[in-house]
C-alpha positions in Angstrom: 0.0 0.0 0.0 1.3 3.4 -1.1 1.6 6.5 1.7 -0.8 9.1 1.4 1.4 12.0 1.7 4.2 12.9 0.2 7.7 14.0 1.3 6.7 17.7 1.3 3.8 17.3 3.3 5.0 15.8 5.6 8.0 17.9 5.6 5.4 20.8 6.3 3.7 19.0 9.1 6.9 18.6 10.7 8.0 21.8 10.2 4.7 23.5 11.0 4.6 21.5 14.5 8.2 22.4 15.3 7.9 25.7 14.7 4.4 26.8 15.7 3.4 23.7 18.2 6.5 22.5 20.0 4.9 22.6 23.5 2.0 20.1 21.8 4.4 17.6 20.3 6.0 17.4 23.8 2.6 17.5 25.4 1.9 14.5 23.4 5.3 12.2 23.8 4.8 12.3 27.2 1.5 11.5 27.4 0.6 9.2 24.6 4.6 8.6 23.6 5.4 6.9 27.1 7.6 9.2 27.8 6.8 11.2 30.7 10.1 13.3 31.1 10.6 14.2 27.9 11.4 17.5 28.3 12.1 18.8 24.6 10.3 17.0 21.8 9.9 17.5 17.7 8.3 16.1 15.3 10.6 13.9 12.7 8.0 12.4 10.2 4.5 10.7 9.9 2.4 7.9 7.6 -0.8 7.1 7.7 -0.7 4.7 10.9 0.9 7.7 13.3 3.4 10.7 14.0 6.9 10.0 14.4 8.6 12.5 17.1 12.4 12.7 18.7 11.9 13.4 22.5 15.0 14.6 25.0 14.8 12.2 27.8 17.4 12.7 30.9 19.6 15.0 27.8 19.4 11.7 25.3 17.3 12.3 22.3 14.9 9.1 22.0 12.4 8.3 18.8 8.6 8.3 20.0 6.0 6.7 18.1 2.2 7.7 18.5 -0.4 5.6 16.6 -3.7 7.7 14.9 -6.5 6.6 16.0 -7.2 5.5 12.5 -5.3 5.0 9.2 -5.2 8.2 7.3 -5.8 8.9 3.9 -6.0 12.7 3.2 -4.1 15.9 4.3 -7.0 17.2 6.4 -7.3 14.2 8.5 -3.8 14.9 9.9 -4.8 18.0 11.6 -7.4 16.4 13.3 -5.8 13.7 14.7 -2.5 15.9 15.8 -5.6 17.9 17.4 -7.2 15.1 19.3 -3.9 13.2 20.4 -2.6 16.9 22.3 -6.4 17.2 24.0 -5.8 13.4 24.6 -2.8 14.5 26.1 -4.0 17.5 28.0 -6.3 15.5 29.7 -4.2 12.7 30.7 -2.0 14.9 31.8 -5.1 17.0 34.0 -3.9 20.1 32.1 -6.5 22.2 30.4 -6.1 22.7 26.7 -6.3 26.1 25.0 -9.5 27.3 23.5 -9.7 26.2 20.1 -8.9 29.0 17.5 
């Protein structure tokens, strides 16, 4: 099965999240990425099963995997899902998300 996005979309996801959503992708590797002190994290790539992200762990940079919640096949659906896994996150984490916007 082909992937559903090419290099440069996912190369703007990345860079998108990295430069405008770091605190999220951190927000997420710790709570959903099993990696609870992570204290720096980025995102390195996604496919249609999940996000790829490198998290700093005790100064050692690690590779976290988070699964979607459902195989993606279209730009838009990526959005959504990096949406729901940080108010996921959030709530694990008993921290209240910011107002949508």
């Amino acid at each position: 099965m082909s992937a559903p996005f090419t290099p440069e979309v996912v190369a703007a996801v990345c860079r998108h999240m990295n430069d405008d959503h770091p605190e999220d992708s951190l927000l997420i590797c710790r709570a959903l990425g099993g990696q609870p002190a992570a204290t720096r994290a980025r995102a390195t790539g996604l496919d249609a099963e999940g996000m790829e992200f490198a998290a700093t762990v005790h100064d050692i940079e690690v590779p976290v995997r988070v699964p979607f919640a459902y195989r993606l096949t279209e730009r838009p659906q990526i959005r959504q899902e990096v949406v729901r896994m940080y108010r996921e996150s959030c709530e694990q984490l008993g921290l209240p998300p910011r107002p949508a916007g």
